[in-house]
Structures are given as C-alpha cells and as structure tokens.
C-alpha positions as CSV (number, residue, x, y, z in Angstrom):
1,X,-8.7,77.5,-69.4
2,X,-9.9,74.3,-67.6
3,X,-13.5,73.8,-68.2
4,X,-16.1,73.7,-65.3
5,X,-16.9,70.4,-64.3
6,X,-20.9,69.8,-63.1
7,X,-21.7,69.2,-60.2
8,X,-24.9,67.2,-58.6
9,X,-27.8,68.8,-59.4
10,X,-29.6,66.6,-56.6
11,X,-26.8,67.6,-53.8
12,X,-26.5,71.6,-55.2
13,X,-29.6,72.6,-56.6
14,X,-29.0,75.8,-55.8
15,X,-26.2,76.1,-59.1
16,X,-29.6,75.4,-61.5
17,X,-31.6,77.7,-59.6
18,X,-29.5,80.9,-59.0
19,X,-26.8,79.7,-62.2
20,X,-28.4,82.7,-64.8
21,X,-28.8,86.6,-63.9
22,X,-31.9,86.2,-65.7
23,X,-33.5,83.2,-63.1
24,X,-32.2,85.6,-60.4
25,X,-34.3,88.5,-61.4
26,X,-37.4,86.2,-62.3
27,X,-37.4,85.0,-59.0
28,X,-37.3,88.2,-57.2
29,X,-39.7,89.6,-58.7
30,X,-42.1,86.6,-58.0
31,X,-40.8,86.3,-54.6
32,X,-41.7,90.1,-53.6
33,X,-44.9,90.2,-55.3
34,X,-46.1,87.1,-53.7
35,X,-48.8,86.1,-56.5
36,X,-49.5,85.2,-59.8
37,X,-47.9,87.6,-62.9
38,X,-47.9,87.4,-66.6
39,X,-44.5,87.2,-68.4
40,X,-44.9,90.5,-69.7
41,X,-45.5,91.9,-66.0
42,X,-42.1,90.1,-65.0
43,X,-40.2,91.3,-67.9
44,X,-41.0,94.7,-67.2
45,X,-40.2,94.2,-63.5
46,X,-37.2,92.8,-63.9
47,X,-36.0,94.6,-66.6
48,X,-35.5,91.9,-68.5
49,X,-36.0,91.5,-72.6
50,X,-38.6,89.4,-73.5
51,X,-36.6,86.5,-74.7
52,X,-34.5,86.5,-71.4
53,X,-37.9,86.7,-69.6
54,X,-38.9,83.9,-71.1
55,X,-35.7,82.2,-70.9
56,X,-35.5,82.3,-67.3
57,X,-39.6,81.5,-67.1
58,X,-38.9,77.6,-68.6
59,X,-35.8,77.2,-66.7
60,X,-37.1,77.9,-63.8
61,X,-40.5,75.9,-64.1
62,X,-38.5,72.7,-65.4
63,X,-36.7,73.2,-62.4
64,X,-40.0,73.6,-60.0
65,X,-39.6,76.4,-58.2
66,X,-41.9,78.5,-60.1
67,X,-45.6,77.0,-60.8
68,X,-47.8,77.8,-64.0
69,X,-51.2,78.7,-64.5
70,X,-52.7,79.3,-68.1
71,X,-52.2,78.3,-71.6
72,X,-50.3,80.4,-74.3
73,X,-50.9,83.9,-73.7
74,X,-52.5,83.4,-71.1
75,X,-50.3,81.7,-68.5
76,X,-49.5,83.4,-65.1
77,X,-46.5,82.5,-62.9
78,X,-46.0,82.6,-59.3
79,X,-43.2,80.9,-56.5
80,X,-43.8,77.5,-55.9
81,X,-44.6,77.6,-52.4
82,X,-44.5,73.7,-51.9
83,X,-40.7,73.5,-53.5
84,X,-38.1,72.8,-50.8
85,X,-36.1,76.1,-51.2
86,X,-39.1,78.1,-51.4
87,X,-38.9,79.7,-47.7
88,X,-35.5,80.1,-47.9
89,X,-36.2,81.9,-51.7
90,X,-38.4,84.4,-49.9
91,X,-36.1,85.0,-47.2
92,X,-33.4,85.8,-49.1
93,X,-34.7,88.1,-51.0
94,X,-36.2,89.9,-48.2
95,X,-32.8,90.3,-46.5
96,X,-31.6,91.7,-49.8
97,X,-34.3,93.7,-49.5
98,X,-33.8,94.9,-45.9
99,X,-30.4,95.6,-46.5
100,X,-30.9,98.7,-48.9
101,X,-33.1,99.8,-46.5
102,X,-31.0,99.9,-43.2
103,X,-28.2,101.7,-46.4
104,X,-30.8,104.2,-47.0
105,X,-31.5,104.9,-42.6
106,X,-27.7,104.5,-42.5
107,X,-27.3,107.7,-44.4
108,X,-30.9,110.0,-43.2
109,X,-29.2,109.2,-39.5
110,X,-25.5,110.2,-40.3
111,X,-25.6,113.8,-39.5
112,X,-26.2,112.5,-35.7
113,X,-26.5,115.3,-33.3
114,X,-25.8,117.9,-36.5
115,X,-29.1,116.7,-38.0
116,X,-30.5,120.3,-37.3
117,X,-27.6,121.7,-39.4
118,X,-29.0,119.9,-42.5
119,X,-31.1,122.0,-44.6
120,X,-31.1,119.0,-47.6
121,X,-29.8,115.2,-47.2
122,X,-30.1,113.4,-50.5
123,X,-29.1,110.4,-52.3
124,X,-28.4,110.8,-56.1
125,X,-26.2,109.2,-59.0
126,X,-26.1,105.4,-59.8
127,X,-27.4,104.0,-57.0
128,X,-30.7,106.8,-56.6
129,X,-31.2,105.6,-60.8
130,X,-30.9,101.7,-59.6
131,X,-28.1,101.9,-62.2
132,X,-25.1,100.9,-59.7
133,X,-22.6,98.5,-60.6
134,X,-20.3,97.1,-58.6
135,X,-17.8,99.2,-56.9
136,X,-20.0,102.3,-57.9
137,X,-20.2,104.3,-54.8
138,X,-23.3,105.6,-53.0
139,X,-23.3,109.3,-53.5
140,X,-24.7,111.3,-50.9
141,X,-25.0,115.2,-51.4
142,X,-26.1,117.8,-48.0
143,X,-26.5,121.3,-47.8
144,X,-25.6,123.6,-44.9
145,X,-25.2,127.1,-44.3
146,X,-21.1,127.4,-44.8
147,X,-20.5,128.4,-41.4
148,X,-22.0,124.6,-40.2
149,X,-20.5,122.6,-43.6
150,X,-17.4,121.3,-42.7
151,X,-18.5,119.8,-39.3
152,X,-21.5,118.6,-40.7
153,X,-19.5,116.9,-43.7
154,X,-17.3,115.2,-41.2
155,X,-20.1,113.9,-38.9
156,X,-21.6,112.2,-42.2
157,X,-18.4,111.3,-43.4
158,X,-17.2,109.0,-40.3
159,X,-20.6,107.9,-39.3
160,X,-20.7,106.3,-42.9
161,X,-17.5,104.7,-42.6
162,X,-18.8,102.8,-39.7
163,X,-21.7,101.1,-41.6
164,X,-20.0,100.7,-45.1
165,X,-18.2,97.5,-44.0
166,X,-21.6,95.8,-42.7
167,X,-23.3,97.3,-45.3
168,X,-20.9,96.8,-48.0
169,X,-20.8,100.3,-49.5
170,X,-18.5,102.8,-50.0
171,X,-20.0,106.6,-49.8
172,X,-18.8,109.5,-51.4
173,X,-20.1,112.5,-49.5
174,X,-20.4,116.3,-51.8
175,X,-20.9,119.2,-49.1
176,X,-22.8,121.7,-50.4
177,X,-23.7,125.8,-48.8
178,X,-26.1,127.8,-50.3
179,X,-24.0,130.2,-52.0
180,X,-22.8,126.7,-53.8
181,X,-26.5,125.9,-54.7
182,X,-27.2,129.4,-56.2
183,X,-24.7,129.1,-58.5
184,X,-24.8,126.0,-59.6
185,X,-28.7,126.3,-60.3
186,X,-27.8,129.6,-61.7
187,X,-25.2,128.9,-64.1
188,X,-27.5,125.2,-65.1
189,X,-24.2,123.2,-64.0
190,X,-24.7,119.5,-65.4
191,X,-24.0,118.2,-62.2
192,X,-26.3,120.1,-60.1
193,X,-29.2,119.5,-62.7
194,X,-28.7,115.4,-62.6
195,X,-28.3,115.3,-58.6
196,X,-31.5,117.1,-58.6
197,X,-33.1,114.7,-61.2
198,X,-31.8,111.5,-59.3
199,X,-32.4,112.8,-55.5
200,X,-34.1,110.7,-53.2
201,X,-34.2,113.2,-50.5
202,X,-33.8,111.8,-46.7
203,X,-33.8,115.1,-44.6
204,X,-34.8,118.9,-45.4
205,X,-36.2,120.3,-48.5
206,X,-35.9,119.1,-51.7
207,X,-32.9,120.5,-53.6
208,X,-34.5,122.5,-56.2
209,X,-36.6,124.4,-53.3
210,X,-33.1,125.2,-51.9
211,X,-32.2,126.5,-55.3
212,X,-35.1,128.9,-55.5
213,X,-34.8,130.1,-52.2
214,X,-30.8,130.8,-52.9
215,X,-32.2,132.7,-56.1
216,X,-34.1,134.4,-53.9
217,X,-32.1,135.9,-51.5
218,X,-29.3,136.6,-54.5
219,X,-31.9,139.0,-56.1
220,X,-32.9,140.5,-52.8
C-alpha cells in the first residue's frame, strides 16, 4: 500500500484540524457550548477516554484553534474565536446540528393528512441511543388502530423516502395496532421492551401508556 504523502499544512489546515475523531469531538463540544470547560467536562461530553481527551486537547491548542486558561488542574478550554476557521468551526457544526433536527420534523410530519390516525409516532434503536453507525437505519415505530395501519404505514413510508436522499438516511418503518401492543407488552417481547426504553416519542402517547390501555381493554 502506497503511503500518504503530506500535504501543506499552511495551504490545508483543515487536514491538522479535522485529521483525528478525537479533535472532531473536542471541537464540537467546544463549539456548541460556546465557553470555557474543563477536560474532564469535555471528556464526558464527548465521550471520549481521558487520554483521547487530552490527546485531542494539545493537538488542537498547538494548532490554535482552541485557547487555554489555567494551570494543571485547573486549565479551562474554549474555541478560539480569533483563529481564522473559527466561524466557519461554529457553522459547521450548527448545520450538523440542524440537520438531525429537520431528520427528527422529517419523521413527526410523515403521517401528513393521516396524522390523526396516529395514536404513537416514535423514534427508537441506534439512532434514539446516539449509538448509530453508518448505514444503521433510522427506525421509526407508529401505532394505529388496524383498520387505519396500512394506509398510515404507507403515508410514512413514501413521505420518508422523499427526505432520505437530502437527509441522508435510510428509515425502516414497524407498523404497529393495538392488539400488536397488548401482546407484545404482555408476553415482555425483547423487542417491544427496548423500543420502549429507546423512544423519543414525536406524536401521541407514549408507548408504554398505549400498552396499558391495550391491557386494559383485553381484561375488560
């Protein structure tokens, strides 16, 4: 394998600054917080080890786009707001930002004109945990009564398509009616009970609430 020949550090600083997952996740954290942290806060943050934290810390102060406070234990960090890329910095990760956003209204506005058909729109799995790799898909569970389930599904299904190019996702959609709720809270399926843990619920009640009301009616 040929080795990687360096390039100008003056003409692509850019290599130095975003070269190491571990700068990368230094630098958002400094750039959405906006003020001065200790290591131990970005480490935490970022989920970062200690020694990566600190790792990424140097590298990026030698490079001067972070600035120092402090001695020893002591010593805060923050962006350097008078390095050249600093705006840029910010904005970037603010787009990053914006784009999980406009993902997360992308799916509480898919049902469209079936919205009232929803009784729960959630997000769950990888992507709810923060846990997503790439080319993990964005799971998306909904709950309907079963008469209403397939159209709804559907509506969900293609209104997703349209955004996942932009977007860059791909969404795998689970269609759920309440008889399908009851008995998966009932019989404690594994599934069910980590869709529930992960949910970040967009539209309706909370899955779990559906569960109980399911139990309900099954006993009445």
């Amino acid at each position: 394998m040929a080795r990687t020949i360096s390039q100008s550090a003056i003409r692509n600083p850019v290599d130095l600054i975003f070269g190491v997952d571990s700068n990368v996740r230094v630098l958002r954290v400094l750039a959405r917080h906006g003020g001065l942290l200790s290591a131990a806060d970005i480490s935490q943050r970022a989920a970062l080890s200690k020694s990566s934290t600190r790792l990424g810390l140097l590298s990026l102060e030698e490079i001067g786009v972070i600035f120092a406070e402090g001695v020893g234990y002591s010593r805060l960090y923050r962006l350097n707001a008078e390095h050249y890329l600093a705006d840029q910095i910010r904005s970037l990760f603010a787009a990053e930002d914006r784009r999980f956003a406009d993902v997360v209204e992308a799916v509480k506005d898919s049902a469209g004109n079936e919205a009232p058909l929803v009784k729960s729109l959630w997000i769950y799995g990888s992507v709810a945990r923060g846990e997503d790799r790439l080319g993990s898909d964005l799971d998306v569970a909904v709950v309907a009564d079963a008469g209403d389930l397939a159209v709804v599904v559907e509506t969900i299904r293609d209104s997703l398509a349209v955004h996942s190019g932009r977007l860059g996702f791909v969404a795998s959609v689970v269609g759920l009616d309440m008889s399908d709720v009851e008995r998966l809270a009932r019989d404690r399926d594994p599934w069910w009970g980590n869709a529930v843990a992960d949910a970040i619920v967009l539209s309706g009640r909370r899955p779990e609430e559906l569960a109980a009301l399911a139990g309900a009616d099954a006993d009445g």
